[in-house]
N, C-alpha and C positions, 0 to 999 in steps of 0.2 A: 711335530718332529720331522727332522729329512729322513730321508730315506735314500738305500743305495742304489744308484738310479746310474746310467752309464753318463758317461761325460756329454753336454749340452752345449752346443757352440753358438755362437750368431754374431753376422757381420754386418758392418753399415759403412755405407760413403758418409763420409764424415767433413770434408771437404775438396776443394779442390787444390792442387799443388801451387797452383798462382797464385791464387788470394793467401797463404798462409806466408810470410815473410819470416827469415831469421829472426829469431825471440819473438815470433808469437806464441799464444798460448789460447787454446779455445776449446770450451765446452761443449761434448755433442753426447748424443744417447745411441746405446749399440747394445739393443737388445732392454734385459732391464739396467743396463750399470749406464751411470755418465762416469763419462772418462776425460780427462784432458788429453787434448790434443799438441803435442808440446813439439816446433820447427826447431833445431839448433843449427852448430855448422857443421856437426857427425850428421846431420837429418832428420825425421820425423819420429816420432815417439809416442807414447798412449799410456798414460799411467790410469787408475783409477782416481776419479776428480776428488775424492774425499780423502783428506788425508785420517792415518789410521790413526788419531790418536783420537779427535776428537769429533772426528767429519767436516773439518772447515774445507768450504772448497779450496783446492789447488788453483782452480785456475785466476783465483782474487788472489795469488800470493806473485813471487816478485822471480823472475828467473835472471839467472844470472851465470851467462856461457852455457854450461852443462847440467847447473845444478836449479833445481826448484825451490823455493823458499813458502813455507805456510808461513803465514803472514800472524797468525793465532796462537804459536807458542815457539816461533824459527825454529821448528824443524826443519830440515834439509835433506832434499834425495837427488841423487844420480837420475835425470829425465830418461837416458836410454834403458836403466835399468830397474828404476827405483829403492834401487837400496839406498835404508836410509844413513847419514852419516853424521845425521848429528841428530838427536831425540834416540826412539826405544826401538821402532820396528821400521820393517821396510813396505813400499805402497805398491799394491798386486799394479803391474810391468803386463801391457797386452799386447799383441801382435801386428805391428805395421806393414802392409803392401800396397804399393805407388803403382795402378795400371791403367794406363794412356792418362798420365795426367790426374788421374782421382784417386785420392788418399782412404782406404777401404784399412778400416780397424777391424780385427776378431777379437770376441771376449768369449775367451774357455772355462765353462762353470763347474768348477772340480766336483765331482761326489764327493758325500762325504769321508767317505774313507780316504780321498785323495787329500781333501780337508782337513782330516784329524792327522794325517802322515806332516803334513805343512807345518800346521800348528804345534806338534810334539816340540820339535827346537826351538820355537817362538819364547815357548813357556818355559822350557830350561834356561833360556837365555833370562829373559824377565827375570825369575827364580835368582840366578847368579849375582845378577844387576842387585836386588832388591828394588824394580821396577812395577811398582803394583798397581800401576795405571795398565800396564800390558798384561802382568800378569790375570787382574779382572777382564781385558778384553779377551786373552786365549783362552779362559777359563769358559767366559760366556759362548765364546763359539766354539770351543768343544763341545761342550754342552747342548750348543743346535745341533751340532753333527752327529748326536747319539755318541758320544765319548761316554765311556763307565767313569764315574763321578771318583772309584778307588784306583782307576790308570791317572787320573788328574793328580788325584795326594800322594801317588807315588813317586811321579815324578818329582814330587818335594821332598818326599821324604828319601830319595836314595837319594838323591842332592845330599841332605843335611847329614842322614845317619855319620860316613864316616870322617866329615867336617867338625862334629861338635867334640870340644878341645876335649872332655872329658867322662864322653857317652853320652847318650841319647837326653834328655831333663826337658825344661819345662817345655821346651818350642814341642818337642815330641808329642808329650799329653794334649798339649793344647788342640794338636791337629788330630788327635786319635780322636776326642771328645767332639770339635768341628767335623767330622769323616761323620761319626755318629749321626750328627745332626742333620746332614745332609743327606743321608741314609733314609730319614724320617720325612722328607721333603720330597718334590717333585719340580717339573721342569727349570725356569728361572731362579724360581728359590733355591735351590742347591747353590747357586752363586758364593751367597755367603758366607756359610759356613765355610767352602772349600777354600775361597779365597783366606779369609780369615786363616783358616790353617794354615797354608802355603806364608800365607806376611811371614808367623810365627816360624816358619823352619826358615823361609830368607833373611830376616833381617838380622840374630846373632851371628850367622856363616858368611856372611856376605865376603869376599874378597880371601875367605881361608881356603887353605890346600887341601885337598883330601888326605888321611893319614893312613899309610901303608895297613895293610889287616892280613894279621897271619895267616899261612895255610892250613884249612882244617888239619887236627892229630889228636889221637884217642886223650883223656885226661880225667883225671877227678877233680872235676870242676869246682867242688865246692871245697878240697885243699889248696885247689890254686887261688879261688878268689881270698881265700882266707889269709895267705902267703903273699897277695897283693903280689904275683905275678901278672902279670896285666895278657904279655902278647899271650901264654901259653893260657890261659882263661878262654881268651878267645879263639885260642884253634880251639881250645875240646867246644866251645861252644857252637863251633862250625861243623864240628863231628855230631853233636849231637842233632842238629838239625835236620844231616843227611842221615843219620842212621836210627835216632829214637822218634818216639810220638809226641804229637802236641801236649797228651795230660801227662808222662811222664818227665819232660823236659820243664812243663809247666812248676812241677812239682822240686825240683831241682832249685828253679829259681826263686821258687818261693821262700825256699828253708833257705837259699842264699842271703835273700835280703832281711829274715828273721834273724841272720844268727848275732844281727849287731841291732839298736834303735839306728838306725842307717841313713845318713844324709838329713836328718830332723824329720824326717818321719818320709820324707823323700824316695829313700829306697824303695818302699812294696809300694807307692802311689808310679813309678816310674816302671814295675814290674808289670802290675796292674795293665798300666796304658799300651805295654806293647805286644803282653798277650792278647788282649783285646782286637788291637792292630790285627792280628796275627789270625784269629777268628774270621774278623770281617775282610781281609784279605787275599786269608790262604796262607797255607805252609811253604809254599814255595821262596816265602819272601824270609823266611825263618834267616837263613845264613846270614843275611844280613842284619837282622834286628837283633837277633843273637847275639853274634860276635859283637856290637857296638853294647846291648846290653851289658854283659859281662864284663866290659870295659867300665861301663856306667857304675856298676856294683862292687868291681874290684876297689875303684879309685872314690870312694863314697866317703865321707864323713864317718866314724867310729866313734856316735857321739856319747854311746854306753860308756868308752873309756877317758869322757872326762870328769873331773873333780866331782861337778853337781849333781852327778849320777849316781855315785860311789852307792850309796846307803841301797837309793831304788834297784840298782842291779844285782848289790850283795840278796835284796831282797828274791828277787828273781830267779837267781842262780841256786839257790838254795831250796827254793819251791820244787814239789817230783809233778811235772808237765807234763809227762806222760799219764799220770796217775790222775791230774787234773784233767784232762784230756779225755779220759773214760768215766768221767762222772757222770751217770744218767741224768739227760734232765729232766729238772720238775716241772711238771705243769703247773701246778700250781703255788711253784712258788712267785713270793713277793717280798719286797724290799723298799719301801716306799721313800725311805730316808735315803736313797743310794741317788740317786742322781744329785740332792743338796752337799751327799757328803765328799762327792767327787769334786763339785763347783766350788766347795766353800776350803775345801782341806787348805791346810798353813803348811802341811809337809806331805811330799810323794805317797799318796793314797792307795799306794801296789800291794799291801799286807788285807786290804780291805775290799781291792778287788778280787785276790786270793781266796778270802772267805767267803765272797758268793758263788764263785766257784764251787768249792769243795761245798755246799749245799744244793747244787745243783741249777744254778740259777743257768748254765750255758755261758758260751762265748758270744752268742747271740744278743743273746740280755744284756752283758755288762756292754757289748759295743751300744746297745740301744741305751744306755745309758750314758756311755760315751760324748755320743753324738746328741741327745738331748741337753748335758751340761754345757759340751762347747757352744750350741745353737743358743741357750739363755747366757752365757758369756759375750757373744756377739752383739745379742740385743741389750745389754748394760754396757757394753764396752764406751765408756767416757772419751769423749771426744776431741776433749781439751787435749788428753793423751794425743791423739791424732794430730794435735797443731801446734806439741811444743816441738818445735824444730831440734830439741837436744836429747830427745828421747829416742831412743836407738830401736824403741817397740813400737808397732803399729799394727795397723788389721791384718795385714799376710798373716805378723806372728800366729794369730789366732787362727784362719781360718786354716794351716796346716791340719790342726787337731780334726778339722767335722773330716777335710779329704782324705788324711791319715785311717780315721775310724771305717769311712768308707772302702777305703783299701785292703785292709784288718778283715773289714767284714769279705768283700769277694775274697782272698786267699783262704781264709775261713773256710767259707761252702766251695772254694777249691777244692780245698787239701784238709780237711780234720783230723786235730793232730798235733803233737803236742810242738811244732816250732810255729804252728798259727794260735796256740795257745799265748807263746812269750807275745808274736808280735799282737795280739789284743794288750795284754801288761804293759809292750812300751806306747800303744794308744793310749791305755790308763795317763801311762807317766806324761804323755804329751797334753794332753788335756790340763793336767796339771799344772805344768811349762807355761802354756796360755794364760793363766793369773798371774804371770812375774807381774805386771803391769799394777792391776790391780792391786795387788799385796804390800808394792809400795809406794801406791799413790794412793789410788780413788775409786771406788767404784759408783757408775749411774744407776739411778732406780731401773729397774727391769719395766718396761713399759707395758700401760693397760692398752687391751688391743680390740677393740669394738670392731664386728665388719661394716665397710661400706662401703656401694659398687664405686671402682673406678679404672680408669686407664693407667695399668700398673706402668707402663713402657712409658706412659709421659709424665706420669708422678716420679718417675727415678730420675728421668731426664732435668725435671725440673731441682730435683735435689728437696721433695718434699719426703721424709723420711714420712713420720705420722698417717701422711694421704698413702704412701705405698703398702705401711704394714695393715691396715684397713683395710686397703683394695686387696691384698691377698690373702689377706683373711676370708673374704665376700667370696674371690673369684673361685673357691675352691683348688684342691691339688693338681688338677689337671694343666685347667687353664692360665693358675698362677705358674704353674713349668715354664706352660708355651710359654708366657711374658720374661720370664728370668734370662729365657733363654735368648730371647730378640735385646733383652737389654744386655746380657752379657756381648751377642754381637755387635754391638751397635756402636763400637769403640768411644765407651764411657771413659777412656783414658787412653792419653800419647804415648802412654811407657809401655813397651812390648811387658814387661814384668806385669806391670800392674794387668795387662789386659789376660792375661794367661791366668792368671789368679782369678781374675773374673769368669773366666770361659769355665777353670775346673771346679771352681766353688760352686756354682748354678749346675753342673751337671750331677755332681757330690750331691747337694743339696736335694734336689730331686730323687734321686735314689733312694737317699736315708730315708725322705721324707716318707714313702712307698712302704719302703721296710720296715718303718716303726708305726707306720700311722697315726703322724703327728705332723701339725704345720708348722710347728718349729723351725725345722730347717731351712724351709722355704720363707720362712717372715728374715730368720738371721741371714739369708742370701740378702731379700731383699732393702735390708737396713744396710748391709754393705756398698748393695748398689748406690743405693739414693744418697747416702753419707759423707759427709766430705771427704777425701781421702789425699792426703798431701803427701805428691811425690818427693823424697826430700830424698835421694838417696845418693847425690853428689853433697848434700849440705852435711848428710850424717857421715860419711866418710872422713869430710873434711873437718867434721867436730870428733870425733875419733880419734884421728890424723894427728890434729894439734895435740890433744892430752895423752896420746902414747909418746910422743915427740919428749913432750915435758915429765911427763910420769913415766914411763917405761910398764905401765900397767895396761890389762886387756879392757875393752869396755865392761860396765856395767851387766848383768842380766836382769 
């Protein structure tokens, strides 16, 4: 690692003023950097020889009057200044002085702090751009410079917070989850994940405005989100951050996102990520994550009050949650049929989640059973489904359910109680949701799953389903994690969507896995990975598109 060391200078005669002619260009060493040495008709100049993008030397590239050319991808810089003006960054610019005739260069080797001051615009610029050729280079030398790996994802994420048209969503979780990872890592390895996060907050913002954000003012937040007042949501959410505590604000948000099934289960997985954020952070970032939060929450999907819901809701609304809510639980009880009756149910199976409740089974239990069904849904999920281009279902649909239950479950051991009681019931219902598919078409045999060692990151890569559920079967909970986790980095897909899905399924996944003491989750992560997954989401629009045109009808469920 560097260390803060004071500034470092060193000078060389690097040539003579006669032998260097207008448009030359020539490589000398001044200390440890080679530098080019570059003659125009403004005079002599000194950039660094490598150009920053990918180290091709400068001085093999072609000058032309004023400007330098890399030869390796034309990029273009200013010789007396190196800024650059055509590619991503500009090339560190050293000190020329002519005395009696010889051309003497200094090269001044900033500490790091002088370093990480340089590099902070680098990377908001990259960020802006969605430049992630630079953004990985300022990441990485931050990173040498001793930079804190959450001033890195900050800078991404107050880029994005007050950009994304309608709060905070997936680009956000994805880097909360990446932050995490990197968290668990050490020197170069943190790369990844950070970077990874950052794509995820630049590439939906890219070229958008920042959206004015009200000024904190006292409020009850949780009538305004309900009133889908959006600015006055987010001043009280900006009071609350200056004036309450992390667990009771927490608590707030939580019953916010409970009091609807919210954004298809979206809401408490979005609440979820940014008190998380917020944890490994610090409070001080609250105002910010807050106010976009509340934005996120007010303007959310209300998917309790459409049609398909009617019956599950009526169900719900009529349960005493509070009363559910103080049921002791049993130790020992058991219900052995409750995870088949959940996977198998023809109709919203919430009256039957109810009753293991009120026996004492916890909210614990039924999420573990949650998360058990949708993990064996995952592993039969038919394929064929996946590759008819007119089916409007595919894997996301499903894996909302395992990250939903995962989120059910932390607001859960947040806040117990009966609005973390509904949001396990709409986990129920969403699990449910996950068989549209199924129900009417097909469903695959649930696969037999023998261990046998293997290299789970190159079985997914290669798209060997069978060899991966095997190798994580073998590799046990731990080390099948680490693998999910390199695979989910590994940009197993072009589609910002799809990759975000992969980052929070694999960290979901692991969690459940932990909490229930089952490799389920982690085998139906890895059936995802390895699985063909057909990005079709221009072609399903467009088959959409046509039959509302012609029918005036919403698609299918």
């Amino acid at each position: 690692m560097a260390s803060e060391t004071s500034t470092r200078t060193s000078t060389a005669h690097v040539a003579d003023l006669d032998d260097l002619a207008v448009g030359d260009m020539k490589m000398a060493r001044v200390g440890q950097r080679r530098v080019v040495v570059i003659r125009t008709a403004s005079g002599v100049h000194a950039l660094d020889n490598a150009c920053p993008h990918q180290g091709f030397g400068l001085v093999t590239g072609a000058l032309d009057g004023e400007l330098v050319t890399c030869q390796w991808h034309n990029w273009k810089f200013r010789a007396d200044t190196g800024e650059c003006v055509m590619g991503e960054e500009n090339v560190a610019c050293h000190q020329v002085e002519i005395c009696d005739g010889r051309v003497e260069v200094t090269v001044t080797e900033p500490t790091p702090e002088e370093e990480r001051e340089r590099l902070w615009p680098s990377l908001l610029s990259g960020i802006e751009s969605n430049y992630m050729g630079q953004v990985a280079r300022d990441t990485a030398r931050l990173l040498a410079n001793d930079a804190d790996p959450h001033d890195i994802a900050w800078v991404g994420l107050q880029h994005s917070f007050p950009r994304e048209e309608w709060g905070p969503g997936h680009a956000m979780a994805t880097a909360v989850d990446c932050i995490a990872w990197a968290d668990d890592r050490a020197g170069d390895d943190r790369t990844l994940p950070l970077v990874q996060g950052l794509a995820a907050l630049s590439e939906p913002t890219r070229g958008r405005q920042p959206r004015p954000t009200p000024d904190p003012a006292a409020g009850d937040l949780l009538t305004l989100i309900e009133a889908e007042d959006a600015d006055a949501a987010m001043a009280a959410a900006r009071h609350l951050a200056a004036t309450s505590t992390i667990d009771e604000t927490r608590r707030l948000f939580i019953e916010a996102a409970s009091m609807h099934h919210l954004s298809y289960g979206h809401g408490i997985i979005y609440t979820q990520k940014a008190f998380e954020l917020l944890e490994r952070t610090g409070w001080e970032h609250a105002d910010v994550v807050l106010a976009q939060l509340a934005l996120a929450t007010t303007w959310g999907t209300r998917e309790d009050t459409l049609p398909y819901m009617r019956d599950a809701v009526a169900t719900v609304r009529d349960a005493d949650l509070a009363a559910l809510a103080a049921v002791p639980v049993d130790p020992a009880w058991s219900d052995v049929d409750l995870v088949d009756d959940l996977l198998e149910a023809t109709d919203p199976p919430i009256a039957r989640a109810i009753a293991v409740l009120e026996v004492g089974a916890g909210v614990e239990r039924l999420l573990d059973a949650v998360t058990l069904s949708v993990s064996r849904r995952l592993l039969r999920y038919d394929l064929d489904i996946e590759l008819d281009l007119e089916d409007n279902f595919g894997w996301l649909d499903i894996t909302h359910g395992l990250t939903t239950s995962r989120a059910a479950r932390w607001a859960y051991l947040a806040n117990p109680g009966p609005d973390t009681v509904r949001q396990a019931l709409w986990a129920v219902w969403l699990a449910y949701d996950t068989g549209r598919a199924e129900r009417r078409t097909s469903v695959a045999a649930e696969p037999t799953i023998e261990a046998e060692a293997g290299d789970i990151v190159r079985l997914i890569r290669l798209g060997d389903v069978d060899g991966t559920l095997a190798a994580i079967r073998a590799a046990g909970p731990v080390d099948a994690g680490a693998a999910l986790i390199d695979a989910a980095l590994g940009d197993g897909s072009g589609a910002f969507i799809v990759v975000a899905h992969l980052i929070k399924m694999a960290k979901a996944s692991i969690e459940e896995a932990e909490a229930i003491g089952s490799d389920l989750p982690l085998l139906a992560t890895g059936r995802f990975l390895a699985a063909p997954r057909l990005e079709r989401f221009v072609t399903r629009n467009v088959g959409e598109a046509i039959d509302f045109v012609h029918t005036g009808r919403p698609p299918q469920r």
